[in-house]
Every structure is written in structure tokens, then in C-alpha cells.
PADO-313737 format. One record per residue (C-alpha): x, y, z. Coordinates in steps of 0.001 Angstrom, whole numbers, plus 500000, padded with zeros to 6 digits. Example, Ala and Ser with C-alpha at 12.3 -4.5 7.8 and 13.67 -1.06 7.14 Angstrom:
<pts>
512300495500507800;513670498940507140;
</pts>
This chain:
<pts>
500000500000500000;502716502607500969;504245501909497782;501162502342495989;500533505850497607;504419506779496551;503871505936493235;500768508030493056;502699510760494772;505395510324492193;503054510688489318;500431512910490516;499498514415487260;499594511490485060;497420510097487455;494887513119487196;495535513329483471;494321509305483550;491214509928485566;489996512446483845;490557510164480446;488992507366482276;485726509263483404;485128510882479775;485928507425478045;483394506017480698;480991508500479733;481487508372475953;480393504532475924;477588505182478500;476810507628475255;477573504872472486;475267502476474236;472296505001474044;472389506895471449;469533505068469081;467849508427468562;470329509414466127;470045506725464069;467114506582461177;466983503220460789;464934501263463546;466588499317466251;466136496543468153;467436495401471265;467292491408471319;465844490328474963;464879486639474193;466189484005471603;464439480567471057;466491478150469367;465156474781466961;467783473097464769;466077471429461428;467654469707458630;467225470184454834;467751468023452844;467127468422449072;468325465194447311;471684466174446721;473303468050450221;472253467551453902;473010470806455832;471607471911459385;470056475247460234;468937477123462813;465597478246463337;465810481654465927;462213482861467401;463339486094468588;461552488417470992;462749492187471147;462498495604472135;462016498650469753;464904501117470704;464160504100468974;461019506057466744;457647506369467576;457230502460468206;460022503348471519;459761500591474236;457688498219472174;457831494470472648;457961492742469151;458291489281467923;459679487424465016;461442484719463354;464680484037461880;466910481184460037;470350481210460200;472752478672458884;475307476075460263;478396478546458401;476841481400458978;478084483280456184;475490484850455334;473051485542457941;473141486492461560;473505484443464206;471472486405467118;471959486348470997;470800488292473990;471272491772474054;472548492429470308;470942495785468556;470020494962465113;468875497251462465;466136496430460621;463689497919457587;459972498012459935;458604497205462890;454777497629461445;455104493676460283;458685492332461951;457841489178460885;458733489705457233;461107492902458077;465178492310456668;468254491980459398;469969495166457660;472848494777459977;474165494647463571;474300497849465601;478289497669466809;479015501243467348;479749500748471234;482183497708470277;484036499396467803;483979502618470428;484983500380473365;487866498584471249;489458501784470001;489099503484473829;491456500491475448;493470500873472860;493999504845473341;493975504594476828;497045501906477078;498511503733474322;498260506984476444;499266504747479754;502533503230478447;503576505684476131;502807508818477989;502621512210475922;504650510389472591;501342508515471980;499903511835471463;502288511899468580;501673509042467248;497808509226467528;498506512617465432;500790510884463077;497701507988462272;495506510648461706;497320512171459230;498248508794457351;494296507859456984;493664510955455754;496874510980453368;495253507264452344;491888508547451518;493032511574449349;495271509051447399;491602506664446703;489750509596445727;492457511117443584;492679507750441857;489194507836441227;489334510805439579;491505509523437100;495294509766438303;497952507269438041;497127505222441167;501003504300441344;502658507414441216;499908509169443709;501326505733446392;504528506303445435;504372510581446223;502295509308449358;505166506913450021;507026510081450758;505145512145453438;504291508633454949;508222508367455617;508933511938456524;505319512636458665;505914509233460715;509229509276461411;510073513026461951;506797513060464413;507808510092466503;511676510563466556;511641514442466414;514126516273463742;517554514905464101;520161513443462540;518604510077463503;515669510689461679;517422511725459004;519295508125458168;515725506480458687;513998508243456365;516611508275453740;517363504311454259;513463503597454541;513124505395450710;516417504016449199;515353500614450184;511391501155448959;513177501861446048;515404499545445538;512437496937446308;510433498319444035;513111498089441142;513500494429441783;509691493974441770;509376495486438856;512107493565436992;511381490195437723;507750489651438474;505490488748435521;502304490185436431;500542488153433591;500798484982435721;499436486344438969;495704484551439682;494405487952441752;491740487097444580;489385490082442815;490111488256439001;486278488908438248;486569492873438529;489892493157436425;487631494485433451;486382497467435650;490240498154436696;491992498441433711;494824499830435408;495136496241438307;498784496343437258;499658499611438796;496926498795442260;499185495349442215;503014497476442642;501090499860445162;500344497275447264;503529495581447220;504716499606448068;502530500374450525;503025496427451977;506347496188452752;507002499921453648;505433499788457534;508012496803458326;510805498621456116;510113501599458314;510130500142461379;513804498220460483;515348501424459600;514499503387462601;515811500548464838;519078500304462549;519480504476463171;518852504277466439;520903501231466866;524275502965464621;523914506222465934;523837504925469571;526843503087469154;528874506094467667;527440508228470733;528881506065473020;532033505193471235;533027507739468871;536631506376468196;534602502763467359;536270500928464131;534049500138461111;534513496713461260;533139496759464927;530234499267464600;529635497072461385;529655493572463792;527603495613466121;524763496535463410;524661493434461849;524030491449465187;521362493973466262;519611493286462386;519701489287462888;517876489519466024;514912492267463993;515157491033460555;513626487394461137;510732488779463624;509988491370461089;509607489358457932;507808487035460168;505051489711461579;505250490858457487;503853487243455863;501137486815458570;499695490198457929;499814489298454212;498296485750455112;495986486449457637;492723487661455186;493284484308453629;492497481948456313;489301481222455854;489468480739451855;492383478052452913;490189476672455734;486766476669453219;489030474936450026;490853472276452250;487061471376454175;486083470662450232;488980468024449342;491225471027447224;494678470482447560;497775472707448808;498678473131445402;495132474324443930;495133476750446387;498295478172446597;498570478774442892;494963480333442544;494236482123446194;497684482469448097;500187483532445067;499159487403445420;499857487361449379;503170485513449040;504157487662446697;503580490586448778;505103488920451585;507945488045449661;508706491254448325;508474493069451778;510758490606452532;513277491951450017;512613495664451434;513733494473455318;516902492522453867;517781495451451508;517316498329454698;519994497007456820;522825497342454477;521289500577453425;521473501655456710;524249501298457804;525783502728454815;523960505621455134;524032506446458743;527644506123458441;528354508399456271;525521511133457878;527823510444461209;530906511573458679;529114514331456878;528082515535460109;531199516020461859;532751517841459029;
</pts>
């Protein structure tokens, strides 16, 4: 306990600065979970759910469902408080239809006949709010005022991202609009997080050298024609899929590139800091045994966010007898592609790196 109170004592404001947070996130989800009356749609608030499971069978396939009598209260409109009932099938996937429990809000088209009224969708306003508060929150408790920053520098990336989609739709090469946003995604990030020093310097130049570089390579040797997409059936409304497919091997690879490069600055210039009089071939033994212990983890956390959409595709083909090899040439060549390349841009960025923060150190001291 006495340590408790000293470490309150200690940090008296952050503690203040956290209540305060914590009362006005408390209060904005007390908000989220009331606030049907801005909401056109109607809204129900399920109360009761009666469940029968059935078979149908018709000749060919035997498949369970799930027959839901629901009971419900009216949330919002004139019909406010009302009790209503109705009925509901789901299926044993689940795909493509809802599977309902106590206390979900769904939205649906009427309330005058529920019985025939459409599921338009699940109300999940207060889960996205409540997900996105815990993550603020820890983000704010860990990283104290620099997750300001970085809240700042997210902001400004989404809305960098959503200028670049709209510009493309209005007719602009799609790759060169990636590759200018490529540019202020480097400098905003990394100058916002690591402030404006030499440092940040040797990051951003080795995170665009190596994009580069990657992107050369990419370019050189992969044979788009061969590439089964996962959206093949909208290629004739994209004329222009070539140039989406090099953005996203851009924009893919350049979060883990970024991150590699800052740790390799960091890292070089640390090492110089400390040692000025240190010998190439040390500082270089020093680098290069920091990058073995990133590089794997890195091109690691790079092919399972490529990978990760795919798992239920995988999962779906290998329930219905398709092989490895049917599936990895028609649903998983795109992502291990992307992965791959990535790859290329985090293997690239430590040479780089070091090469360039060395000579920054030189230029520097001149």
C-alpha cells in the first residue's frame, strides 16, 4: 500500500491526466450504448432468443440450420419501448446471415410487420467505440505524451490514404499518387515520433532508398501476367490492376521497412554516441548482430499480415477436398508475393542503413 501511495505521489498528474481520460471514456460509451435516437433506421434490442435446429435436405446436400424465434424491444422512433416478435433462420456457416443472441441491437427495415422485416445489419458502434478506447487509453498509459504523437501521426496517414483513393478515382495514376504518398508517409511518421535529428534523418533516407530499391526488383522480375488475383472477376472494371498490384507491394512492405530502419538508426547512431573512436569493422559487427535479432521477427510479423485475410478461403478449400497446390497457385500467390517482396525491402534496409548512417555520422562532423 505505501508503495502504491508513493507511486501516486510520484506521478500525481499522470494520474489526474488518467482519471479524467477514464471518466470521459466512461461516459462516451455510456453515450455509444444510448444513442439510438440518432440513428434513422429502427433498432432493436434482442431480449429473448428461442432456438430449433432442422435439417434440409434436398436430394443432393444435407446441411443443418437454425431456426431463431426472437423476441425484442424497439429502441428508437415512435414504436420506443415496444415488445415485438419474430422469426429468423440462420445457417450452420453462417456466412450469410446472423447468428442472434441476447442483448445484440440489430437494424432492421419496419417494425409495422417484423415478421417479414430484413436483418439490415448489427448495431456495433459501442464495440468498435469500446475497442478503440482500450486501445487509446494503454497507448496513452505506456507511452505517455509520445502517443499523442503518434495518435497525430495515424491521423494524418488515413487521411493521406483517403486523398490518394479519391484522387485515383478521379483519374490519376494510382502508382505514382502511392509512390508521392510513400514520401510524406516516411517523413510525417518518422520526423513526428523521433523528432528532427540526425537520427531521423538516416531512417527516412534508408526507409526510401530501400522502397526503392524493392520496388526496382519487383518490377524487373515479376510477371504480372501469371498472377491469379483474389478480385480476378473485377479486372475488366480496373483496367489499370497492374499499377493497384506494385502499390500494394509499396505500401506492403514499407510499415516493416520503416520500422527496420528506425531501429538500425537508432541502433548505429547509439553506438557512435557512446564510442566515437569505434572501428568500422566493429560498429559494422555491432549493426549486423542487432539486424539478425529484427530482421527474422519482422519478415515474420510481414507474411502473417499478408496471410491472415486468407484463412478462411484456405480453411473453406481444404474442408472441400482442394489440395495445397490448387490453392496456393489460385488464392495464396498474390499474398506471398507481397510477403515476399516486403521481405526483400527488410533485407535490403539494413545494408542501406548502415551505409547511410555512416556516412551522415561523417558528413556531420565535418
Amino acid at each position: 500500500m505505501k508503495q502504491i501511495k508513493k507511486t501516486i505521489k510520484n506521478h500525481k498528474i499522470k494520474v489526474i491526466v488518467m482519471s479524467i481520460l477514464l471518466l470521459l471514456s466512461i461516459a462516451f460509451l455510456v453515450f455509444m450504448r444510448n444513442n439510438h435516437f440518432l440513428y434513422s433506421d429502427y433498432i432493436i434490442r434482442v431480449i429473448e432468443v428461442n432456438e430449433t435446429r432442422l435439417i434440409r435436405d434436398d436430394g443432393e446436400h444435407v446441411s443443418p440450420y437454425y431456426l431463431q424465434q426472437i423476441r425484442a424491444r424497439v429502441m428508437n422512433g415512435d414504436a420506443r419501448g415496444k415488445i415485438v416478435e419474430f422469426e429468423t433462420e440462420r445457417s450452420y456457416s453462417g456466412l450469410l446471415d446472423y447468428n442472434l443472441r441476447v442483448g445484440n441491437e440489430i437494424f432492421v427495415d419496419r417494425i409495422e410487420d417484423i415478421s417479414t422485416a430484413n436483418i439490415l445489419n448489427i448495431k456495433r458502434d459501442f464495440h468498435i467505440a469500446l475497442i478503440t478506447i482500450i486501445f487509446l487509453l494503454l497507448l496513452i498509459f505506456i507511452a505517455s505524451m509520445r502517443s499523442l504523437l503518434m495518435i497525430i501521426t495515424m491521423i494524418i496517414n488515413i487521411l493521406i490514404f483517403i486523398l490518394v483513393t479519391y484522387l485515383r478515382a478521379d483519374g490519376y495514376n494510382v502508382l505514382l499518387l502511392f509512390s508521392i504518398a510513400t514520401i510524406f508517409f516516411t517523413v510525417i511518421t518518422i520526423l513526428i515520433t523521433c523528432g528532427i535529428n540526425k537520427k531521423s534523418l538516416g531512417a527516412i533516407l534508408s526507409t526510401l532508398l530501400s522502397v526503392v530499391v524493392m520496388m526496382l526488383i519487383a518490377y524487373f522480375v515479376i510477371e504480372i501476367q501469371d498472377i491469379r488475383f483474389e478480385t480476378m472477376d473485377f479486372l475488366p472494371y480496373l483496367p489499370d490492376f497492374h499499377l493497384i498490384f506494385f502499390s500494394s507491394l509499396l505500401i506492403g512492405g514499407l510499415g516493416a521497412i520503416m520500422d527496420t530502419a528506425v531501429l538500425m538508426a537508432t541502433s548505429i547512431n547509439e553506438l557512435i554516441y557512446r564510442n566515437p573512436k569505434i572501428k568500422a569493422k566493429d560498429l559494422k559487427e555491432s549493426a549486423w548482430e542487432v539486424a539478425q535479432d529484427t530482421t527474422g521477427t519482422s519478415m515474420n510479423v510481414l507474411f502473417y499480415a499478408s496471410i491472415i485475410g486468407m484463412i478462411p478461403i484456405i480453411i473453406f478449400f481444404v474442408a472441400n477436398a482442394q489440395d495445397l497446390t490448387f490453392i496456393s497457385r489460385y488464392w495464396l500467390s498474390i499474398e506471398v508475393i507481397r510477403a515476399l517482396v516486403g521481405s526483400i525491402g527488410i533485407v535490403l534496409v539494413v545494408p542501406i542503413s548502415y551505409v547511410v548512417n555512416l556516412w551522415l555520422w561523417k558528413r556531420w562532423q565535418l
